[in-house]
C-alpha positions in Angstrom: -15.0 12.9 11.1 -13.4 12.0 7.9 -15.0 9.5 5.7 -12.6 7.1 4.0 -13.1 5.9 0.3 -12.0 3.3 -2.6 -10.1 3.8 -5.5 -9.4 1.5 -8.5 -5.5 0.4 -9.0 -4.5 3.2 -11.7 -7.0 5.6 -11.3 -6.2 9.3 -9.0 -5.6 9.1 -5.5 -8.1 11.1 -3.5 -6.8 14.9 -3.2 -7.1 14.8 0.6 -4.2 12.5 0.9 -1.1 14.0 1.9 1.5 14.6 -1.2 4.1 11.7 0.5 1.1 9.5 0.8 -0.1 10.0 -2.7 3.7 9.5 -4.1 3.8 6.3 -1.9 0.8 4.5 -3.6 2.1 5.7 -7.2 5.5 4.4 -6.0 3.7 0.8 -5.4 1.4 1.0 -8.8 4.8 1.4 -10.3 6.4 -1.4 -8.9 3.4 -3.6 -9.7 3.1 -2.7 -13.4 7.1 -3.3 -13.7 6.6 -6.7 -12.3 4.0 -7.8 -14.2 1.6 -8.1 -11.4 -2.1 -8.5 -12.8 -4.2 -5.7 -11.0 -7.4 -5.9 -13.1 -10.3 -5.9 -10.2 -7.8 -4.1 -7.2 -8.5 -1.5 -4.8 -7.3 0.5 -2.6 -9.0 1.7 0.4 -8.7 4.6 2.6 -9.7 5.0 6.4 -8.5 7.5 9.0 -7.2 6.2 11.7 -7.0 8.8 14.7 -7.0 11.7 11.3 -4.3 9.8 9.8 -4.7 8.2 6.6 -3.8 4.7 6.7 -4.5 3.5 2.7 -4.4 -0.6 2.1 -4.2 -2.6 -1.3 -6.5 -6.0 -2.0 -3.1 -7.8 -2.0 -2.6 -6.4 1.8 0.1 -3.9 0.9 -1.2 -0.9 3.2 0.7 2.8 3.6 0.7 4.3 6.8 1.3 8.4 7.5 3.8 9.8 9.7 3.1 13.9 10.0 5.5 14.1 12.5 8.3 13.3 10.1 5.6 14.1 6.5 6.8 10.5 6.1 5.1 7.3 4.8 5.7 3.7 5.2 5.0 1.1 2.8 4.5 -2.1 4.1 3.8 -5.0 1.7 2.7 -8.8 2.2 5.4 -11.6 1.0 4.7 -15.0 0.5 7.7 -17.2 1.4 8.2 -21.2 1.1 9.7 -23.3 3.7 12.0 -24.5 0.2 13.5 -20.5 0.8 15.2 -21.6 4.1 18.3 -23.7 4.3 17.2 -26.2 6.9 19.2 -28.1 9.7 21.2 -30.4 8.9 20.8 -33.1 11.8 
């Protein structure tokens, strides 16, 4: 059985995370920082889901393993306004 943790936004990635994994949730710090997002109080949180890693971000952005393909998939929340859709015109 694996425990999972939690990690401030910024600080080290636990060392049992694969490489691809770890580069995935610097990728996503990155992006944050270079959009101005405010971060102060966010986490991320680690469980292990059938001995995966799945890691998941207060804002819902979560980062799923793949060891067939050593991959990782980011997947991140988007808020959207019914103003971003051209409507019918009747």
């Amino acid at each position: 059985m694996q425990l999972g943790t939690r990690w401030a936004v910024g600080e080290a990635a636990p060392s049992s995370l694969p490489e691809v994994v770890a580069y995935a949730v610097q990728t996503v710090e990155e992006e944050l920082v270079a959009t101005d997002v405010e971060t102060t109080g966010w986490s991320w949180t680690l469980t292990w889901l059938e001995g995966k890693p799945v890691v998941s971000l207060d804002d819902g952005t979560e980062i799923r393993y793949n060891p067939q393909e050593d991959s990782a998939t980011i997947t991140q929340q988007i808020e959207a306004d019914a103003s971003d859709y051209d409507e019918d015109e009747a």
